[in-house]
TORMINU-617218 format. One record per residue (C-alpha): x, y, z; residue number from 1. Coordinates in Angstrom, 1 decimal, m for minus. Layout:
# residues N
<atom><east>X</east><north>Y</north><up>Z</up><num>NUM</num></atom>
...
This chain:
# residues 221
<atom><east>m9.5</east><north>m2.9</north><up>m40.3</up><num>1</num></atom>
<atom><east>m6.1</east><north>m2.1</north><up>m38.7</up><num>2</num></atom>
<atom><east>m6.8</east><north>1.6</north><up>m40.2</up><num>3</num></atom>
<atom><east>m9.8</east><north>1.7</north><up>m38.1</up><num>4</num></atom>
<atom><east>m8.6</east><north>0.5</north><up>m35.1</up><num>5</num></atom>
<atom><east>m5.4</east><north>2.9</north><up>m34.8</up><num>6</num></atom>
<atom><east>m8.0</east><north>5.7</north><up>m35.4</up><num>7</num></atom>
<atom><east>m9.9</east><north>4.5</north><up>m32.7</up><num>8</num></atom>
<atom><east>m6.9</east><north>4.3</north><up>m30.6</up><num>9</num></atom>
<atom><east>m5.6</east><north>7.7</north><up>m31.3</up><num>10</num></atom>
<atom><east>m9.1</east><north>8.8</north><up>m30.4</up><num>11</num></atom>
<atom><east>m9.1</east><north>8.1</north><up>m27.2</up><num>12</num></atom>
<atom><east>m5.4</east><north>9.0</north><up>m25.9</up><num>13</num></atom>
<atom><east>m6.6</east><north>13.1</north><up>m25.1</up><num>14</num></atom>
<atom><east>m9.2</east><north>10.9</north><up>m22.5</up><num>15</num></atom>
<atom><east>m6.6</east><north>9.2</north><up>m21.1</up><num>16</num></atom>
<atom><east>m4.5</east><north>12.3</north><up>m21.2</up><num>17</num></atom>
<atom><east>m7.2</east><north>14.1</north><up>m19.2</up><num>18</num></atom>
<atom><east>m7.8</east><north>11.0</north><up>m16.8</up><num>19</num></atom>
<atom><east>m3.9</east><north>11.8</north><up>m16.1</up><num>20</num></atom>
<atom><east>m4.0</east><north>15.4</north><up>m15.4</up><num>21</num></atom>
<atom><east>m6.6</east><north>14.6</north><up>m12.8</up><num>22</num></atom>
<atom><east>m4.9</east><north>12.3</north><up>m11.2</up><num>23</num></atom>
<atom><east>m1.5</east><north>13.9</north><up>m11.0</up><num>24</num></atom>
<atom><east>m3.6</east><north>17.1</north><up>m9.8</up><num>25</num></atom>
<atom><east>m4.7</east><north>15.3</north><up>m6.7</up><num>26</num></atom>
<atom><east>m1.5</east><north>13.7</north><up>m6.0</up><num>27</num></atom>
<atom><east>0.2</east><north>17.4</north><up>m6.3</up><num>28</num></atom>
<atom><east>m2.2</east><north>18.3</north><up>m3.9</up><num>29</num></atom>
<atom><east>m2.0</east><north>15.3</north><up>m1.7</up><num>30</num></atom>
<atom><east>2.0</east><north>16.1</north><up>m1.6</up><num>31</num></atom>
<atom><east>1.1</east><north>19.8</north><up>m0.1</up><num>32</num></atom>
<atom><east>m1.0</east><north>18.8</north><up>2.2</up><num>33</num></atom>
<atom><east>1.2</east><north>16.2</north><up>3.6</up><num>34</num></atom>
<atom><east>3.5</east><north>19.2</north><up>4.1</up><num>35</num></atom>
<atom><east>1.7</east><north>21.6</north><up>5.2</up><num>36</num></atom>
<atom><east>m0.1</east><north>19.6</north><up>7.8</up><num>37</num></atom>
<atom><east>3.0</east><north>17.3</north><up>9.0</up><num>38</num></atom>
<atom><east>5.3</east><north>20.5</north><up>9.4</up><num>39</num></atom>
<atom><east>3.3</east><north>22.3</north><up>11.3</up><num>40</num></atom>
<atom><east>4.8</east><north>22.7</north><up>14.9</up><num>41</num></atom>
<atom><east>1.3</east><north>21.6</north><up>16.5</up><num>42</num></atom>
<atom><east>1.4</east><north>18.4</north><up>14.7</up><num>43</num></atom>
<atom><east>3.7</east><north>16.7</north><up>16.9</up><num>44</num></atom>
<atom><east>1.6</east><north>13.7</north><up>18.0</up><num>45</num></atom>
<atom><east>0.8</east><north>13.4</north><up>13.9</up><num>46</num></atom>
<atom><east>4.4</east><north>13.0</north><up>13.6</up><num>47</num></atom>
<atom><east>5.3</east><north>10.8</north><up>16.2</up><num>48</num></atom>
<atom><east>2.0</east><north>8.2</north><up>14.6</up><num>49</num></atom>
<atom><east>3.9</east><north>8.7</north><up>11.0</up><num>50</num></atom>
<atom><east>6.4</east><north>6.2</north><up>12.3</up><num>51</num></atom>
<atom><east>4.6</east><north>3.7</north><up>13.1</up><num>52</num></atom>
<atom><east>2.7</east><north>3.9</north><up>10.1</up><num>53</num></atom>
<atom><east>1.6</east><north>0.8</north><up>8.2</up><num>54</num></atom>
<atom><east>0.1</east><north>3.7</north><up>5.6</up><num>55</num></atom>
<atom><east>m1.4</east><north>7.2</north><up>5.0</up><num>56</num></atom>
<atom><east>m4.6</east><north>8.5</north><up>3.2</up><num>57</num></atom>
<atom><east>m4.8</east><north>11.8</north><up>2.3</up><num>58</num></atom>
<atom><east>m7.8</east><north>14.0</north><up>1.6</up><num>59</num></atom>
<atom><east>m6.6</east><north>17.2</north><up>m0.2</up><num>60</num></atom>
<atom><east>m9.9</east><north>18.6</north><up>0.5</up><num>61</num></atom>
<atom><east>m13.3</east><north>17.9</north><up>2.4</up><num>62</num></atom>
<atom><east>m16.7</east><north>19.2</north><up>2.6</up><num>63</num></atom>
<atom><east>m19.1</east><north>19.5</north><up>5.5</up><num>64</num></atom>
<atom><east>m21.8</east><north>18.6</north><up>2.9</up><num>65</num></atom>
<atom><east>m20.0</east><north>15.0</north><up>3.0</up><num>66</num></atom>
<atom><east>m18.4</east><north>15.2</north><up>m0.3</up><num>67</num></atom>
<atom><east>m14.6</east><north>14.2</north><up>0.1</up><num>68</num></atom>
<atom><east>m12.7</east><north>15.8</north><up>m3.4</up><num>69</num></atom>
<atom><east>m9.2</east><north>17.2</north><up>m4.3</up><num>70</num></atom>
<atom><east>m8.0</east><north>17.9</north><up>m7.8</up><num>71</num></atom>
<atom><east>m10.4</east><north>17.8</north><up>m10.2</up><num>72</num></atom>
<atom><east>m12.4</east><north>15.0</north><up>m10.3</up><num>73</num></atom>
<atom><east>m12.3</east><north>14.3</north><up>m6.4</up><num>74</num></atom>
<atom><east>m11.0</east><north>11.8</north><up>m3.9</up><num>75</num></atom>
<atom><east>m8.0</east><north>10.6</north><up>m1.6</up><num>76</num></atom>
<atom><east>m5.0</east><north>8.9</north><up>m1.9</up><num>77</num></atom>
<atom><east>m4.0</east><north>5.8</north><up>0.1</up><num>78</num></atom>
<atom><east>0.0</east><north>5.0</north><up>m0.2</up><num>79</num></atom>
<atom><east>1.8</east><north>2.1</north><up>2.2</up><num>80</num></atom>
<atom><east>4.4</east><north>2.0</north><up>4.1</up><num>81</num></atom>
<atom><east>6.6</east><north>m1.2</north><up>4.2</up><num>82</num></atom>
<atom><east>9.0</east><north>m2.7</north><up>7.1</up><num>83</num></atom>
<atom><east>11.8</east><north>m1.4</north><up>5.1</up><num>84</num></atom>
<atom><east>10.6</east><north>1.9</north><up>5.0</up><num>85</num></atom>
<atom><east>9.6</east><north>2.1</north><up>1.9</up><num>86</num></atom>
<atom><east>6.3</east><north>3.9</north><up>0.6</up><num>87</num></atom>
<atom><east>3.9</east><north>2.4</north><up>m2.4</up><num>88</num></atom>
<atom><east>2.8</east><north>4.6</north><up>m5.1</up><num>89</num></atom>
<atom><east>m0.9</east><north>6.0</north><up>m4.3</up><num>90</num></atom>
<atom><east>m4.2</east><north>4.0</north><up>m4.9</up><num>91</num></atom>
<atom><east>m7.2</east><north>6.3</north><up>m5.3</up><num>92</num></atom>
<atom><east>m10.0</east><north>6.8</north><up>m3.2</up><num>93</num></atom>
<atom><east>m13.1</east><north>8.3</north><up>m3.1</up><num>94</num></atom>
<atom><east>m15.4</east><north>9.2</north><up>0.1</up><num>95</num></atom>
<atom><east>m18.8</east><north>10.5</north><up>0.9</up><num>96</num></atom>
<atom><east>m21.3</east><north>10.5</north><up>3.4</up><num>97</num></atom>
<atom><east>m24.3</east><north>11.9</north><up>4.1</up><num>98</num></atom>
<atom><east>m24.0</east><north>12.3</north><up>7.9</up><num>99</num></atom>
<atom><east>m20.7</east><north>13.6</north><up>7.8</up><num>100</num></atom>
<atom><east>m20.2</east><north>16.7</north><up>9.8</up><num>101</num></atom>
<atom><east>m17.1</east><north>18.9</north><up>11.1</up><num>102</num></atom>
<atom><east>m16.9</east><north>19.0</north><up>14.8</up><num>103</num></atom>
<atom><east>m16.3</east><north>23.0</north><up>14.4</up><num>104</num></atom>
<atom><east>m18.1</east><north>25.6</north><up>12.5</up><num>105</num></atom>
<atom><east>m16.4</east><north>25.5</north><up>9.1</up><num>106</num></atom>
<atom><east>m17.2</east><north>24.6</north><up>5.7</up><num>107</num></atom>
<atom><east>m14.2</east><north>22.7</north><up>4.6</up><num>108</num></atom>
<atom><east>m11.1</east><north>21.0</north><up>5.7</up><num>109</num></atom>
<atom><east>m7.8</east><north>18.5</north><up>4.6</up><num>110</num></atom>
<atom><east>m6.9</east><north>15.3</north><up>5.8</up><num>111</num></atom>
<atom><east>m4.2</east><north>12.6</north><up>6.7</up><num>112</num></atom>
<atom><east>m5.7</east><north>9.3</north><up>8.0</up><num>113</num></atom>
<atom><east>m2.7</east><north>7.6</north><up>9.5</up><num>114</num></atom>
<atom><east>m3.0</east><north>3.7</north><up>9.5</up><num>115</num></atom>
<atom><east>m1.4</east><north>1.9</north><up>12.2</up><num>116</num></atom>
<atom><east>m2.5</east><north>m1.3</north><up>12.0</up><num>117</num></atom>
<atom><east>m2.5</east><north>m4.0</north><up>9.2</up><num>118</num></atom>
<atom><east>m5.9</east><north>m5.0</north><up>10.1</up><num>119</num></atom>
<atom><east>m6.8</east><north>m0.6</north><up>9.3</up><num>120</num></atom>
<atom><east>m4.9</east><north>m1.0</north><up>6.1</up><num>121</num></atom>
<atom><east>m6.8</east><north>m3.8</north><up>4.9</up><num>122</num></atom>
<atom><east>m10.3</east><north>m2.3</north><up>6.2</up><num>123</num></atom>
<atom><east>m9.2</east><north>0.8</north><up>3.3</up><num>124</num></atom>
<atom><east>m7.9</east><north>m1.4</north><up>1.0</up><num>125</num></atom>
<atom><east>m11.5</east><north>m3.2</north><up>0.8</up><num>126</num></atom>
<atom><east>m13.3</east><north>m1.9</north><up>m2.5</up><num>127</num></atom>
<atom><east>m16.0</east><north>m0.4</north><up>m0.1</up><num>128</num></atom>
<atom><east>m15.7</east><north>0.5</north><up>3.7</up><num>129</num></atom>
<atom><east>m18.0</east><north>2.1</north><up>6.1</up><num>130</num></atom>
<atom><east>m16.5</east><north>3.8</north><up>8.6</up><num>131</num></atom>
<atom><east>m18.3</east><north>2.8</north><up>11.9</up><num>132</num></atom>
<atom><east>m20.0</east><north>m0.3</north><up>10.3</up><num>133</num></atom>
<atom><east>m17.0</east><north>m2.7</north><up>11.4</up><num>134</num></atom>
<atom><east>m16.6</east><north>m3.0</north><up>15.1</up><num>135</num></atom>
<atom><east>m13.3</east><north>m4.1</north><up>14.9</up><num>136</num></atom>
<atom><east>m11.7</east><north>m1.6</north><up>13.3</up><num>137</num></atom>
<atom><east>m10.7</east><north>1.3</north><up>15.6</up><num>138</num></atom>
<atom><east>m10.7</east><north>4.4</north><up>13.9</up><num>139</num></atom>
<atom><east>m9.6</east><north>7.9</north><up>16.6</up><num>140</num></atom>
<atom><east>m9.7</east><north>11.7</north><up>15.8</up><num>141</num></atom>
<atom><east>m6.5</east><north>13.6</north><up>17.2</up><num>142</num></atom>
<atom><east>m6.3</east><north>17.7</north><up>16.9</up><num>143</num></atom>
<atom><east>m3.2</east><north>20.1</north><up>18.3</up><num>144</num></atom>
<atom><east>m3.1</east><north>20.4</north><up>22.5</up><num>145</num></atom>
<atom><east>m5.5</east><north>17.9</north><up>23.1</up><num>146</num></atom>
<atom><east>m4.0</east><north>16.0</north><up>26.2</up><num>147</num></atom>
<atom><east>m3.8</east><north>12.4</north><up>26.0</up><num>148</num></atom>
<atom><east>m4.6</east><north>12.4</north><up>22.0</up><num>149</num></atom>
<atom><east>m1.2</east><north>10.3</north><up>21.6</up><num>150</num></atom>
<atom><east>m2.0</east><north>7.5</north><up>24.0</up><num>151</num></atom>
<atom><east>m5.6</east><north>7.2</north><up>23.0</up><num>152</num></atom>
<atom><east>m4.4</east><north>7.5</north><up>19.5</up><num>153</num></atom>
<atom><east>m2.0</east><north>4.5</north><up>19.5</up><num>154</num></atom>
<atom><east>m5.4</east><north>2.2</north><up>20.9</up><num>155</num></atom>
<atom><east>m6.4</east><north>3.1</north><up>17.6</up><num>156</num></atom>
<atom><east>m5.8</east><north>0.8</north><up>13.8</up><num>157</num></atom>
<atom><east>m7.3</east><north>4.5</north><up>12.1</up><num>158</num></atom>
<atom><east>m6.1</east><north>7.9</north><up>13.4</up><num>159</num></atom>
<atom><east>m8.3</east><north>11.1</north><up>11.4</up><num>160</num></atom>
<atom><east>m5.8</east><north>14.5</north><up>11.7</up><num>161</num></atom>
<atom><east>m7.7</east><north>17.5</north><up>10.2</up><num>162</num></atom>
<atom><east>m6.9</east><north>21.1</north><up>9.3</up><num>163</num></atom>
<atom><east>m9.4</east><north>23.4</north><up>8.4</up><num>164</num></atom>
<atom><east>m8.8</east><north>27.1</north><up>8.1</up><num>165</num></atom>
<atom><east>m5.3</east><north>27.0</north><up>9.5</up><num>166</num></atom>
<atom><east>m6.6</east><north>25.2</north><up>12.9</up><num>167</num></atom>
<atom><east>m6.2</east><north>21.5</north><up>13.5</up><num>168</num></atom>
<atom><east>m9.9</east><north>20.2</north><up>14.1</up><num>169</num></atom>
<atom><east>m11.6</east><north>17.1</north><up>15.2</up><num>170</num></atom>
<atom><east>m13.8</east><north>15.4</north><up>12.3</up><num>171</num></atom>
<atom><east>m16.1</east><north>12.6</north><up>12.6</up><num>172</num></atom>
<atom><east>m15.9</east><north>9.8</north><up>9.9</up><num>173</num></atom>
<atom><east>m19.1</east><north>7.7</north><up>11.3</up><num>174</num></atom>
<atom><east>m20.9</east><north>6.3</north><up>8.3</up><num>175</num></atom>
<atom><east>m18.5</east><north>7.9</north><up>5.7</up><num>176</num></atom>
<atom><east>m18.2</east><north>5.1</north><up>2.5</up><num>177</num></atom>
<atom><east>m14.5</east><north>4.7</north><up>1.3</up><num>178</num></atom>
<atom><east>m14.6</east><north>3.3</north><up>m2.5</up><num>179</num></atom>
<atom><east>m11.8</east><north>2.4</north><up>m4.3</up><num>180</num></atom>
<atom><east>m11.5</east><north>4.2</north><up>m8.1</up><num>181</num></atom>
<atom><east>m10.3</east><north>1.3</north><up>m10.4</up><num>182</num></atom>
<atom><east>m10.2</east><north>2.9</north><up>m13.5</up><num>183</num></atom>
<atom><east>m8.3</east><north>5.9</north><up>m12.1</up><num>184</num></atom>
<atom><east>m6.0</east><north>3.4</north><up>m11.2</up><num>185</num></atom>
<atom><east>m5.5</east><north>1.6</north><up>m14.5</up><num>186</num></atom>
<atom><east>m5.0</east><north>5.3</north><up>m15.9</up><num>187</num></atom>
<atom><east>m3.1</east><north>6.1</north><up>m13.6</up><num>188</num></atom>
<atom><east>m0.4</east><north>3.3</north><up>m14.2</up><num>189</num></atom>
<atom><east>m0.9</east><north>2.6</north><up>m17.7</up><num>190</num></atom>
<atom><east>m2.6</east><north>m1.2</north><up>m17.3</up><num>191</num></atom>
<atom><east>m5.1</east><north>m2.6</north><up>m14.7</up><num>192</num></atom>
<atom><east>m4.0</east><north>m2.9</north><up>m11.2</up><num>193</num></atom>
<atom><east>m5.5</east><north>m3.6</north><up>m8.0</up><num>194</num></atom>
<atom><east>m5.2</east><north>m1.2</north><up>m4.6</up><num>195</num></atom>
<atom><east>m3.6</east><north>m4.6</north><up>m2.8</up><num>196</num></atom>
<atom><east>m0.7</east><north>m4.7</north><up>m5.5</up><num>197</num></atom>
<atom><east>m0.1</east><north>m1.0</north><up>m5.9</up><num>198</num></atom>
<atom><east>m0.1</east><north>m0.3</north><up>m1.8</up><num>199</num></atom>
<atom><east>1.3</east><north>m3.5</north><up>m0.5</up><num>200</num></atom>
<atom><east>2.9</east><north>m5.3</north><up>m3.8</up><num>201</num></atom>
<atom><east>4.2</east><north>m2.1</north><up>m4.8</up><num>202</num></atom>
<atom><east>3.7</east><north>m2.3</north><up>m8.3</up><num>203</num></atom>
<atom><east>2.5</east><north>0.8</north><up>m9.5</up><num>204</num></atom>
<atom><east>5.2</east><north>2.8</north><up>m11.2</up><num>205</num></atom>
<atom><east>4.5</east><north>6.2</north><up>m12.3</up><num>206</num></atom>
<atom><east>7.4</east><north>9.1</north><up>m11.4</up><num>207</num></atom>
<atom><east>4.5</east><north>11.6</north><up>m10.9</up><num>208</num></atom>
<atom><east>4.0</east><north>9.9</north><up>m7.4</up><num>209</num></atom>
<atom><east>7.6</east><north>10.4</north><up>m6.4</up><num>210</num></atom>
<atom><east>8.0</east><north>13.4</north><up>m5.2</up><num>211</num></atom>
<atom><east>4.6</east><north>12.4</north><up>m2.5</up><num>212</num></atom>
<atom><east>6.8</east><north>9.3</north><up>m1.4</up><num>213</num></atom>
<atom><east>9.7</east><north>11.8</north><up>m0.8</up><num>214</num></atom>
<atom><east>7.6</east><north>14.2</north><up>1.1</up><num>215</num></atom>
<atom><east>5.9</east><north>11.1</north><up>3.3</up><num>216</num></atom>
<atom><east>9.6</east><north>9.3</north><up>3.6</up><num>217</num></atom>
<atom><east>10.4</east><north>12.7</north><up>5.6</up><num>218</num></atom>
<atom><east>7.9</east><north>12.6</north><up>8.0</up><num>219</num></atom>
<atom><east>8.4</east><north>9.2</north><up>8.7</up><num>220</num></atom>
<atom><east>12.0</east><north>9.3</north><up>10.2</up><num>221</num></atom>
């Protein structure tokens, strides 16, 4: 019987393996983006939101068709940022919507949602949010030389900052549906762990995610 089992066990560590690779390929990517995007010299009012950050989402990649995906497998990353400074591990994500539409003329983009509000952070944290569907929630879109975008930005619990083709663009997130990938989760840190205790308990440990908590720590000063 034990026989059996280890077999069965042995059997499946290439799937977790895999599971892994995708992972640590969107976080990779989440890393870039937060540094391509953030050192930018038109991302100044980006910047200035980063420290009052209660938490960041990043979208390595989106599509006008609605489909949100980086890496290989698709999806975001949601990492929090505590009063000491300190930045979680990343929780994944996934996002769609079948209304979603660039507010310029290109196919696909990246993404930092900066949350500023502990009411936003638990809006993402939820297993499923609709973006639009809770009144309360305050969710603004900020691109480079748009006068003002600071001040209305800082009304906001959500701020949306989007690049696409080199240009920083406005993107509407009306009826997009943030879910929450469990599993990738429980691969991703070895046992099963909720998005609550991995971006506000800070629990998840895996020394893949470091070098994204480095890059966000810098922006963040």
């Amino acid at each position: 019987m034990l026989r059996y089992l280890a077999a069965a066990m042995l059997a499946l560590l290439p799937l977790a393996a895999q599971a892994q690779t995708e992972q640590q390929t969107l976080v990779d990517r989440s890393t870039l983006v937060v540094q391509e995007m953030l050192s930018d010299n038109n991302a100044s009012e980006a910047r200035n939101l980063m420290k009052k950050a209660k938490g960041v989402m990043v979208c390595p990649r989106i599509f006008k068709a609605g489909f949100f995906v980086g890496g290989e497998g698709g999806g975001c990353v949601l990492v929090g940022h505590n009063a000491n400074g300190g930045w979680s591990a990343p929780a994944f994500y996934s996002m769609a919507s079948g209304s979603f539409g660039l507010q310029i003329g290109v196919q696909d983009a990246e993404m930092i949602l900066i949350v500023l509000t502990d009411k936003g952070l638990q809006a993402l944290l939820d297993s499923q949010f609709k973006f639009g569907a809770d009144a309360s929630v305050a969710v603004a879109s900020i691109g480079a030389g748009v006068a003002g975008a600071t001040t209305a930005a800082l009304r906001a619990d959500i701020v949306s900052f989007a690049q696409a083709r080199g240009l920083f663009a406005g993107i509407s997130l009306e009826g997009s549906l943030l879910s929450n990938k469990s599993d990738w989760d429980g691969a991703y840190y070895g046992q099963p762990m909720g998005a609550q205790q991995i971006v506000i308990g800070m629990q998840g440990q895996n020394a893949g995610a470091e070098p994204l908590k480095e890059m966000l720590g810098r922006f963040a000063q």
